[in-house]
C-alpha positions in Angstrom: 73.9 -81.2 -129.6 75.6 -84.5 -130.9 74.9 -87.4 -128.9 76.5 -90.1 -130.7 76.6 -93.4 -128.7 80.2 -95.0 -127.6 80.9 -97.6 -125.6 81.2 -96.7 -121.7 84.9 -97.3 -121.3 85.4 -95.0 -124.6 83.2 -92.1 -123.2 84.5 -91.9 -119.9 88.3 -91.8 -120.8 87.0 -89.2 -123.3 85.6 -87.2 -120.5 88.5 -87.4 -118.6 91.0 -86.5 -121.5 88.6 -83.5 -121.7 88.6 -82.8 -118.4 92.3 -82.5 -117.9 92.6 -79.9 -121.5 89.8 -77.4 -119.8 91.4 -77.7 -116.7 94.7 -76.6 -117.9 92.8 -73.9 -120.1 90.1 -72.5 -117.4 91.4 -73.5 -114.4 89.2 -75.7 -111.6 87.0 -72.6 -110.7 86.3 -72.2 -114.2 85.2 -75.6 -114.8 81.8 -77.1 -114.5 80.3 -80.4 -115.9 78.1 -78.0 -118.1 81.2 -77.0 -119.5 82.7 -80.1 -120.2 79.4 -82.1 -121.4 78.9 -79.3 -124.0 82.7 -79.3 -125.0 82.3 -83.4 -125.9 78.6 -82.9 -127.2 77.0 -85.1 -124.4 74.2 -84.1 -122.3 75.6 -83.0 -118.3 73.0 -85.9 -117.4 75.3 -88.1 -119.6 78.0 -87.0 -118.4 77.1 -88.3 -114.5 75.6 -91.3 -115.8 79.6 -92.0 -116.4 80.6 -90.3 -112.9 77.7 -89.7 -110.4 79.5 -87.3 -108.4 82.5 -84.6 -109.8 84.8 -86.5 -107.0 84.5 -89.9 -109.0 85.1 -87.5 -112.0 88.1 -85.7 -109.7 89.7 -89.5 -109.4 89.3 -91.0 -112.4 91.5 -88.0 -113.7 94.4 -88.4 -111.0 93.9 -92.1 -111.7 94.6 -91.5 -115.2 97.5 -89.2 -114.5 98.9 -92.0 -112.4 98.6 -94.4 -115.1 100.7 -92.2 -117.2 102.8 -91.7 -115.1 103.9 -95.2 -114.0 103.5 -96.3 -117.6 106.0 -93.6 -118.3 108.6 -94.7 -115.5 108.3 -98.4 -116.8 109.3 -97.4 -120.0 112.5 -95.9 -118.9 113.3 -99.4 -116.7 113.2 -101.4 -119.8 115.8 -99.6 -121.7 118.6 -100.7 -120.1 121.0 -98.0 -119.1 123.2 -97.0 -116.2 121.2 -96.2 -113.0 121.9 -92.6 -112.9 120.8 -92.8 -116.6 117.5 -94.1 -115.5 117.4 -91.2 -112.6 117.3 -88.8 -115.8 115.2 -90.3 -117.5 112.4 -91.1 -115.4 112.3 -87.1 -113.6 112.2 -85.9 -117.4 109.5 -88.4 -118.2 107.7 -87.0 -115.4 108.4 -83.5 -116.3 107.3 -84.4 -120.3 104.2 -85.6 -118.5 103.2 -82.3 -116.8 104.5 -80.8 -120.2 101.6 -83.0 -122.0 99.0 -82.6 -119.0 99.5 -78.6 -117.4 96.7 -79.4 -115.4 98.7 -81.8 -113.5 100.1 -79.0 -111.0 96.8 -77.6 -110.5 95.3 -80.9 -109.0 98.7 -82.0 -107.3 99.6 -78.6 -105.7 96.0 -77.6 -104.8 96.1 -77.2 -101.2 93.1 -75.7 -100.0 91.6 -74.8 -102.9 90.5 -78.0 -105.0 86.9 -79.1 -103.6 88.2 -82.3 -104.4 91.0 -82.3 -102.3 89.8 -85.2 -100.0 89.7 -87.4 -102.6 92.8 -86.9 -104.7 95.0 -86.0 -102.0 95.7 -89.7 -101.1 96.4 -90.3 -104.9 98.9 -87.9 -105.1 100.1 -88.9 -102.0 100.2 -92.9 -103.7 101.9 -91.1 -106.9 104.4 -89.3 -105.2 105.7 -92.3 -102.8 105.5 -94.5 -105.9 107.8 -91.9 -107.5 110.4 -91.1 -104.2 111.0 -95.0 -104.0 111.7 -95.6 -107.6 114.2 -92.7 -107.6 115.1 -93.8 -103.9 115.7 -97.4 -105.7 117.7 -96.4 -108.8 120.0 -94.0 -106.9 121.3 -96.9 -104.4 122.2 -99.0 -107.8 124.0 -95.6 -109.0 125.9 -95.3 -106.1 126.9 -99.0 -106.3 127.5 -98.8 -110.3 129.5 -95.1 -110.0 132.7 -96.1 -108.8 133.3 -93.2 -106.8 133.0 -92.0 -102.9 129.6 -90.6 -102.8 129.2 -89.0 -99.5 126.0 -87.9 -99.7 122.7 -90.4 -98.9 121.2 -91.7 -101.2 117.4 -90.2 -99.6 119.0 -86.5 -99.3 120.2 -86.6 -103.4 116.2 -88.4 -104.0 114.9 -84.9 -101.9 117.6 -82.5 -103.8 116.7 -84.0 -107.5 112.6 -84.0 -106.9 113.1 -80.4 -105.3 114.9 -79.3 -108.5 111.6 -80.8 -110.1 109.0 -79.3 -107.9 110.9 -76.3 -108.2 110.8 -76.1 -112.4 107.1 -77.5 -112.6 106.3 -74.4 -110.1 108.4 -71.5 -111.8 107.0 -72.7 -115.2 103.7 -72.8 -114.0 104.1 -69.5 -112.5 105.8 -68.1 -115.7 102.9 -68.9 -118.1 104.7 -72.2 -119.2 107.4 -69.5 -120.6 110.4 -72.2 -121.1 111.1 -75.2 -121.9 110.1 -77.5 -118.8 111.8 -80.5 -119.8 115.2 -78.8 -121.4 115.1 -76.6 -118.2 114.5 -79.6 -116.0 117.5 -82.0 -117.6 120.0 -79.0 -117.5 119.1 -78.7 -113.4 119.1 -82.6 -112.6 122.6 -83.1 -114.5 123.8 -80.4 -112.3 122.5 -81.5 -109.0 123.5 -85.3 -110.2 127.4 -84.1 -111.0 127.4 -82.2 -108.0 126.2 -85.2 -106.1 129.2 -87.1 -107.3 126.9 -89.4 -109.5 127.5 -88.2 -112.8 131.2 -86.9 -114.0 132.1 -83.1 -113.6 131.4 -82.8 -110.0 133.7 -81.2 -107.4 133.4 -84.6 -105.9 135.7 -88.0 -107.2 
Protein backbone atom coordinates (compact mmCIF):
# COMPACT_ATOMS: atom_id res chain seq x y z
CA UNK A 1 0.00 0.00 0.00
CA UNK A 2 1.39 3.55 -0.82
CA UNK A 3 1.76 5.72 1.98
CA UNK A 4 3.25 8.71 0.58
CA UNK A 5 3.41 11.64 3.07
CA UNK A 6 1.30 15.08 2.30
CA UNK A 7 0.74 17.76 4.30
CA UNK A 8 -2.48 17.52 6.66
CA UNK A 9 -4.62 20.02 4.99
CA UNK A 10 -3.78 18.26 1.53
CA UNK A 11 -4.73 14.66 2.86
CA UNK A 12 -7.80 15.53 4.44
CA UNK A 13 -9.44 17.45 1.52
CA UNK A 14 -8.22 14.40 -0.35
CA UNK A 15 -10.20 12.19 1.74
CA UNK A 16 -13.09 14.11 1.53
CA UNK A 17 -12.93 14.55 -2.33
CA UNK A 18 -12.78 10.68 -2.08
CA UNK A 19 -15.39 10.42 0.16
CA UNK A 20 -18.00 12.30 -1.79
CA UNK A 21 -16.99 10.03 -5.48
CA UNK A 22 -17.59 6.50 -3.43
CA UNK A 23 -20.46 7.94 -2.00
CA UNK A 24 -22.10 8.72 -5.18
CA UNK A 25 -20.76 5.25 -6.54
CA UNK A 26 -21.59 2.79 -3.45
CA UNK A 27 -23.92 4.62 -1.64
CA UNK A 28 -23.54 5.40 2.42
CA UNK A 29 -24.23 1.67 3.30
CA UNK A 30 -21.67 0.62 1.03
CA UNK A 31 -19.11 2.85 2.41
CA UNK A 32 -16.68 2.14 5.11
CA UNK A 33 -13.29 3.97 6.01
CA UNK A 34 -11.63 0.63 4.91
CA UNK A 35 -12.99 1.35 1.74
CA UNK A 36 -11.87 4.73 1.38
CA UNK A 37 -8.29 4.38 3.09
CA UNK A 38 -7.55 1.66 0.55
CA UNK A 39 -9.11 3.75 -2.40
CA UNK A 40 -6.42 6.80 -1.48
CA UNK A 41 -3.55 4.20 -0.43
CA UNK A 42 -3.55 5.35 3.30
CA UNK A 43 -3.72 3.15 6.12
CA UNK A 44 -7.77 3.31 7.88
CA UNK A 45 -5.49 4.27 11.06
CA UNK A 46 -4.40 7.17 8.87
CA UNK A 47 -7.22 7.87 7.74
CA UNK A 48 -8.75 8.74 11.58
CA UNK A 49 -5.63 10.35 12.48
CA UNK A 50 -7.22 13.06 9.96
CA UNK A 51 -10.99 12.52 11.36
CA UNK A 52 -11.18 10.57 14.73
CA UNK A 53 -14.72 9.76 14.34
CA UNK A 54 -16.74 9.08 10.63
CA UNK A 55 -19.11 12.16 11.94
CA UNK A 56 -16.05 14.59 11.84
CA UNK A 57 -15.46 12.80 8.43
CA UNK A 58 -19.58 13.11 7.77
CA UNK A 59 -18.96 17.21 8.34
CA UNK A 60 -16.07 17.95 6.92
CA UNK A 61 -17.85 16.67 3.60
CA UNK A 62 -21.11 18.85 4.04
CA UNK A 63 -18.73 21.51 5.05
CA UNK A 64 -17.05 21.22 1.85
CA UNK A 65 -20.22 20.92 -0.11
CA UNK A 66 -21.20 24.18 1.53
CA UNK A 67 -18.08 25.82 0.59
CA UNK A 68 -18.97 24.98 -2.96
CA UNK A 69 -21.81 25.93 -2.84
CA UNK A 70 -21.58 29.46 -1.47
CA UNK A 71 -18.37 29.95 -3.55
CA UNK A 72 -20.70 29.09 -6.42
CA UNK A 73 -23.53 31.62 -5.56
CA UNK A 74 -20.81 34.38 -5.10
CA UNK A 75 -19.63 33.95 -8.36
CA UNK A 76 -23.03 34.57 -9.93
CA UNK A 77 -23.33 38.02 -7.66
CA UNK A 78 -20.30 39.38 -9.15
CA UNK A 79 -21.33 39.26 -12.73
CA UNK A 80 -23.51 41.79 -12.80
CA UNK A 81 -26.89 41.03 -14.40
CA UNK A 82 -30.51 41.67 -13.83
CA UNK A 83 -31.85 40.10 -10.56
CA UNK A 84 -33.97 37.57 -12.16
CA UNK A 85 -30.79 36.78 -14.09
CA UNK A 86 -28.97 36.11 -10.95
CA UNK A 87 -32.22 33.90 -9.68
CA UNK A 88 -31.16 31.61 -12.85
CA UNK A 89 -28.01 31.56 -12.33
CA UNK A 90 -27.48 30.85 -8.86
CA UNK A 91 -30.43 27.55 -8.87
CA UNK A 92 -28.39 26.23 -12.00
CA UNK A 93 -25.09 26.73 -10.12
CA UNK A 94 -26.59 24.73 -7.50
CA UNK A 95 -27.97 22.19 -9.75
CA UNK A 96 -24.25 22.09 -11.70
CA UNK A 97 -23.09 21.46 -8.20
CA UNK A 98 -25.15 18.30 -7.47
CA UNK A 99 -24.29 17.51 -11.21
CA UNK A 100 -20.37 17.58 -10.10
CA UNK A 101 -21.14 15.96 -6.45
CA UNK A 102 -24.35 13.14 -6.92
CA UNK A 103 -23.71 12.34 -3.59
CA UNK A 104 -24.94 15.60 -2.54
CA UNK A 105 -28.79 14.24 -2.48
CA UNK A 106 -27.84 11.30 -0.56
CA UNK A 107 -26.50 13.32 2.50
CA UNK A 108 -29.08 16.22 2.05
CA UNK A 109 -32.24 13.99 1.62
CA UNK A 110 -31.16 11.24 4.09
CA UNK A 111 -33.82 11.29 6.55
CA UNK A 112 -33.60 8.46 8.67
CA UNK A 113 -31.18 6.66 7.12
CA UNK A 114 -27.70 8.49 7.32
CA UNK A 115 -26.00 7.47 10.76
CA UNK A 116 -24.71 10.84 10.49
CA UNK A 117 -27.84 12.51 10.39
CA UNK A 118 -27.26 14.43 13.78
CA UNK A 119 -24.51 15.96 12.61
CA UNK A 120 -25.14 17.14 9.14
CA UNK A 121 -28.63 17.90 9.50
CA UNK A 122 -27.95 21.38 10.97
CA UNK A 123 -25.53 21.95 7.99
CA UNK A 124 -27.96 21.31 5.59
CA UNK A 125 -30.28 23.07 7.53
CA UNK A 126 -27.37 26.37 7.50
CA UNK A 127 -27.06 25.52 3.51
CA UNK A 128 -30.43 25.61 2.76
CA UNK A 129 -31.48 28.96 4.73
CA UNK A 130 -28.26 30.44 3.28
CA UNK A 131 -29.69 29.51 -0.13
CA UNK A 132 -33.81 30.51 0.52
CA UNK A 133 -32.50 34.14 1.59
CA UNK A 134 -30.26 34.68 -1.24
CA UNK A 135 -33.05 33.68 -3.65
CA UNK A 136 -35.54 35.41 -1.12
CA UNK A 137 -32.99 38.58 -1.53
CA UNK A 138 -32.58 38.61 -5.35
CA UNK A 139 -36.28 38.09 -6.13
CA UNK A 140 -37.36 41.41 -4.11
CA UNK A 141 -34.71 43.41 -6.40
CA UNK A 142 -36.49 41.49 -9.48
CA UNK A 143 -39.68 42.52 -8.63
CA UNK A 144 -38.41 46.14 -8.08
CA UNK A 145 -36.12 45.97 -11.45
CA UNK A 146 -39.24 44.09 -13.60
CA UNK A 147 -41.47 46.86 -14.28
CA UNK A 148 -44.44 44.93 -14.14
CA UNK A 149 -47.43 44.04 -11.43
CA UNK A 150 -46.20 40.97 -9.89
CA UNK A 151 -48.86 39.68 -7.74
CA UNK A 152 -47.39 36.92 -6.39
CA UNK A 153 -44.89 37.26 -3.02
CA UNK A 154 -41.83 37.32 -3.44
CA UNK A 155 -41.38 33.99 -0.52
CA UNK A 156 -44.25 31.91 -2.47
CA UNK A 157 -42.11 32.32 -6.17
CA UNK A 158 -38.61 31.57 -3.62
CA UNK A 159 -40.75 28.11 -2.48
CA UNK A 160 -42.17 27.50 -6.27
CA UNK A 161 -38.52 27.93 -7.94
CA UNK A 162 -36.55 25.65 -5.07
CA UNK A 163 -39.54 23.09 -5.48
CA UNK A 164 -38.91 23.02 -9.20
CA UNK A 165 -35.22 22.25 -7.97
CA UNK A 166 -35.91 19.72 -5.27
CA UNK A 167 -38.15 18.33 -7.64
CA UNK A 168 -35.37 17.75 -10.71
CA UNK A 169 -32.48 16.83 -8.26
CA UNK A 170 -35.09 13.97 -6.94
CA UNK A 171 -36.43 12.68 -10.40
CA UNK A 172 -32.81 12.57 -11.71
CA UNK A 173 -31.67 10.91 -8.85
CA UNK A 174 -34.49 8.52 -9.04
CA UNK A 175 -33.95 8.08 -12.89
CA UNK A 176 -30.21 6.93 -12.71
CA UNK A 177 -29.06 10.63 -13.43
CA UNK A 178 -30.93 9.73 -16.95
CA UNK A 179 -31.16 13.66 -18.20
CA UNK A 180 -29.63 16.42 -18.18
CA UNK A 181 -30.10 18.06 -14.58
CA UNK A 182 -29.02 21.45 -15.27
CA UNK A 183 -30.71 21.78 -19.09
CA UNK A 184 -33.81 20.18 -17.36
CA UNK A 185 -33.50 22.43 -14.41
CA UNK A 186 -33.11 25.96 -16.58
CA UNK A 187 -35.96 24.95 -18.95
CA UNK A 188 -38.39 24.42 -15.46
CA UNK A 189 -37.13 27.78 -13.56
CA UNK A 190 -37.68 29.98 -16.89
CA UNK A 191 -41.02 28.59 -16.88
CA UNK A 192 -42.04 29.02 -13.27
CA UNK A 193 -40.04 32.62 -13.51
CA UNK A 194 -42.35 33.77 -16.77
CA UNK A 195 -45.25 32.38 -15.19
CA UNK A 196 -44.47 34.31 -12.07
CA UNK A 197 -44.54 37.51 -14.18
CA UNK A 198 -40.65 38.02 -13.63
CA UNK A 199 -39.34 37.04 -16.84
CA UNK A 200 -41.22 38.01 -20.31
CA UNK A 201 -43.80 35.31 -21.81
CA UNK A 202 -45.94 34.97 -18.87
CA UNK A 203 -49.77 35.17 -18.82
CA UNK A 204 -49.01 37.93 -16.43
CA UNK A 205 -47.98 41.89 -17.61
Amino acid sequence: MTTTRKPAVERQQEIVEMTLRLLSELGEGGLSTQTIADHIGITQAGLFRHFPTKNDLWIAVLSEIERLARNAWELVSREGDPAVVRVRKTLLAQLKLIEDYPAIPTLLFSTGRLAAEEVVHPIHVRIMTALRLRITEELSVAVQECGRDIQIDTLDIESLLLGVVQDCVLRWSLTGRGFDLVAEGDRLIGLQLRLSGLEAGGDRS
